[in-house]
C-alpha positions in Angstrom: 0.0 0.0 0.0 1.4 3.2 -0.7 2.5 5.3 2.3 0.3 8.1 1.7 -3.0 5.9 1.5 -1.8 4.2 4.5 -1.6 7.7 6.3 -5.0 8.5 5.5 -7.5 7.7 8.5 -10.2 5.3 7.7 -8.0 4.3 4.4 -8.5 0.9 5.1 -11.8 0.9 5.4 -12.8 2.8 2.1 -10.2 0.4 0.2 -11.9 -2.9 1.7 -15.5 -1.2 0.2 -13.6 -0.8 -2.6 -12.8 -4.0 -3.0 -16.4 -5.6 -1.6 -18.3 -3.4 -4.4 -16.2 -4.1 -7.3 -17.7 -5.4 -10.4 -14.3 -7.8 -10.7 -13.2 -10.7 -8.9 -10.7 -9.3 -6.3 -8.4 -12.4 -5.1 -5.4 -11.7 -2.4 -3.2 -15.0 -2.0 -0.3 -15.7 0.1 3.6 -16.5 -1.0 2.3 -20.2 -0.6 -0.9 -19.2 -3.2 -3.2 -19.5 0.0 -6.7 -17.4 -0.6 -6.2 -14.6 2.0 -9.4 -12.5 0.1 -12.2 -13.2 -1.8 -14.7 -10.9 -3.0 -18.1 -10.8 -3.2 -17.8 -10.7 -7.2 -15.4 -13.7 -6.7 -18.6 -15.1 -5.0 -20.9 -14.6 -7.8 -18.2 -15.8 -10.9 -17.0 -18.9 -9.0 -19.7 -19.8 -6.8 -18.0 -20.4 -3.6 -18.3 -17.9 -0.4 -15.2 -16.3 1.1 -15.5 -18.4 4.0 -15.2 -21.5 1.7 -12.1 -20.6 -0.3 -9.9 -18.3 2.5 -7.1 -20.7 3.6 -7.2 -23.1 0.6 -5.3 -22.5 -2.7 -6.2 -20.3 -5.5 -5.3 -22.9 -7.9 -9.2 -24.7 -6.9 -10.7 -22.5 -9.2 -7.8 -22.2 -12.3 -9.5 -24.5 -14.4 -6.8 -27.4 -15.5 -6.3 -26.0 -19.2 -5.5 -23.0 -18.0 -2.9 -24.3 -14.9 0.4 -23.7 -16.7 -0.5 -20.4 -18.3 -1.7 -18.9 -14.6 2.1 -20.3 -13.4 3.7 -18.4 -15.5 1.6 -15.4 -14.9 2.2 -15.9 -11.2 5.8 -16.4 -11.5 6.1 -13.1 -14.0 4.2 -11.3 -10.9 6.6 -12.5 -8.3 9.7 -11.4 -10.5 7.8 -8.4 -9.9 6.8 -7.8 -13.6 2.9 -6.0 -14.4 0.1 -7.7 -15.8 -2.7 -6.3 -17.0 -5.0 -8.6 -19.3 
């Protein structure tokens, strides 16, 4: 988070509603690809609640013909290269 946005007061909360009322599937995972947040619109695409999928690997919902190209997304992410797409 940028330092200024984490200066602000009550930043967190206006980036978690944000997040909540977002048209897009929002999905926060761990170094170890663990779901640390879900979305409501990640509700609605994949059909499983937040309190389902926090704890258990993203991977559950990359379907298996897509497996290899969402690794090497990952893995350009964590080299710290953008994505956009």
């Amino acid at each position: 988070m940028e330092p200024s946005l984490a200066a602000s007061p009550g930043s967190e909360g206006q980036l978690r509603a944000v997040i909540e009322s977002a048209p897009l599937a929002i999905i926060e995972v761990d170094p170890q690809s663990r779901v640390k947040l879900w979305n409501r619109a990640s509700e609605r695409i994949f059909g499983w609640t937040s309190a389902e999928m926090l704890g258990r690997p993203e991977t559950e919902v990359v379907p298996s013909s897509k497996r290899a190209e969402h690794e090497t997304l990952l893995a350009r992410v964590r080299a710290g290269q953008s994505y956009i797409g």
